[in-house]
N, C-alpha and C positions, 0 to 999 in steps of 0.2 A: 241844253248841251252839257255833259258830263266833262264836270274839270278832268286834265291829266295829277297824275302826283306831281305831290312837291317834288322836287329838284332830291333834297336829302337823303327824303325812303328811298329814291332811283340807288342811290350811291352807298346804302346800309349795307344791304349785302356785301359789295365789293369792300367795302371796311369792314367787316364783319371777315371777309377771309382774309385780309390783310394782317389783321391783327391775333392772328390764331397762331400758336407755338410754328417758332419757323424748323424746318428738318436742324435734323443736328449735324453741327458740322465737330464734332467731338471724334477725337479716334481711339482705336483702341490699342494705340501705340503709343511708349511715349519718343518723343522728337531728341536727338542729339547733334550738339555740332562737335564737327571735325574738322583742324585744321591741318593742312597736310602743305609741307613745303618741299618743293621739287626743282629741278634744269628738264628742262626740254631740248634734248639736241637732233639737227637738222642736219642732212646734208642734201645739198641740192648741187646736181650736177659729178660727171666723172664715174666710173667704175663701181662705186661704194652707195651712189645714189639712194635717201631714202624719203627725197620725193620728188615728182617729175611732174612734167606739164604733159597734160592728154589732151587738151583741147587749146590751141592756139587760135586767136580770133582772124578775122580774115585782113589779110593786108600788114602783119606784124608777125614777127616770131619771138618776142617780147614775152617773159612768162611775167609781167608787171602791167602789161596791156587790158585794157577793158575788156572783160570776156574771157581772158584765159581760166583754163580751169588746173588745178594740179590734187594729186594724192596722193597721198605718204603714209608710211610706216614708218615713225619715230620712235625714239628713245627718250623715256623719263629715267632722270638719273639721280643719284641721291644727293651730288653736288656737279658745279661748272665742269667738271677738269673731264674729258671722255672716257679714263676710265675707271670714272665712279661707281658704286654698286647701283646695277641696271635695279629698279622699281618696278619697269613694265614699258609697255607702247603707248604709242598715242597714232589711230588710225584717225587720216587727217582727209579731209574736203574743203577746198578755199578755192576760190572766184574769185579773181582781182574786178571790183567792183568800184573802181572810182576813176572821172574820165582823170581828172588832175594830179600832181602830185602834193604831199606825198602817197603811194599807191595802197589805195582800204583795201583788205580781204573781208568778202564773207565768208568765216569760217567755222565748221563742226568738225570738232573733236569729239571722241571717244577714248578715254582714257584708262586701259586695261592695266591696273597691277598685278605682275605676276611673280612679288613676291612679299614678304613679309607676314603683320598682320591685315592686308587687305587681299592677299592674294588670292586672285580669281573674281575679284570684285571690278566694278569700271563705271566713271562717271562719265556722264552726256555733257558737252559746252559749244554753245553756241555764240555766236554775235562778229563783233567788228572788229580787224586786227588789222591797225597801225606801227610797224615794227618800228615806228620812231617816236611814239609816242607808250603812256602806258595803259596795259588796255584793259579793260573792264567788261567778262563776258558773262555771260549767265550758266549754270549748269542748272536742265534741264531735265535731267533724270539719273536712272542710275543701275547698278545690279548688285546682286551677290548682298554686301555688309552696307552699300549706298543704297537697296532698292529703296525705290519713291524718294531719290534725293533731289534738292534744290541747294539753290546758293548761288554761288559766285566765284569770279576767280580777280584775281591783281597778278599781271605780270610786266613785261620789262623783260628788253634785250638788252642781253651783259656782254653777249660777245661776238661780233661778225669778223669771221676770216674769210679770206679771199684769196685762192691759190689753183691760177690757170681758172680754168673752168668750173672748177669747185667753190660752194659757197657753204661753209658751215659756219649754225645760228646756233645759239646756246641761249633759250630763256628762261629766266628768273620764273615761278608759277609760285602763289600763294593759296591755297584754295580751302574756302568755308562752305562746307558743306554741313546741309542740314540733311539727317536721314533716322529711316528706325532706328530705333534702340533695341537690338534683339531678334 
């Protein structure tokens, strides 16, 4: 009866490709960070509205309800006060996504400046927004002077007013962005 191989020769090969130059993950770019500090202002609710609820979930008219969905065209501004020099938009998607308080959003931003040295340029952010806590989301891409951006962002609600039906947000935004150089 004809022995099988060793155990080892079986596994040479497969170590033999294992061990061969791995693709390169080298670019032909180099990487820059960017940090850019902004207000983000909100108004929700009243004539001026620039973001509303489109999907209320059943059984609530709650835009803080599980399931609610709301979208916005926002204002980045260059400080707190409304009529700071506008930066650009922030086109907004949030789900209230938590059954408890206080109420999580899942939320995507796209972050379009429409002026300065980024103008025409816009970052992607994604993740979990607690307006009571500080929150910490991911930026997920990019265009224009951000294309193939990543990073991150720090923000912080500075300011909630509340007048009649009107709710205007004003938040603090930090943002490190990693992106081409050039």
């Amino acid at each position: 009866m004809a022995s099988s191989p060793p155990l080892p020769l079986l596994l040479l090969p497969i170590l033999l490709l294992l061990s061969g130059p791995a693709p390169s993950t080298a670019s032909s770019y180099n990487e820059k960070l960017t940090h850019l500090h902004f207000f983000f202002h909100e108004i929700y609710g009243g004539p001026n509205a620039s973001t509303i609820t489109v999907v209320n979930p059943p059984n609530s008219s709650s835009y803080t309800a599980l399931g609610s969905i709301g979208v916005g065209e926002n204002y980045l501004r260059e400080g707190a006060e409304p009529g700071s020099t506008l930066l650009g938009r922030a086109h907004e998607l949030a789900v209230a996504a938590s059954l408890g308080t206080p109420t999580a959003y899942l939320s995507l931003f796209n972050f379009i400046f429409t002026a300065g040295e980024y103008n025409g340029s816009s970052v992607s952010i994604f993740g979990r927004a607690v307006l009571t806590e500080v929150m910490d989301r991911a930026i997920i891409g990019g265009s224009g002077k951000f294309r193939m951006a990543r990073g991150y962002t720090i923000s912080k609600l500075v300011n909630r007013t509340v007048a009649g039906d009107v709710i205007y947000l004003v938040v603090e935004y930090d943002a490190y962005i990693y992106h081409m150089d050039g």
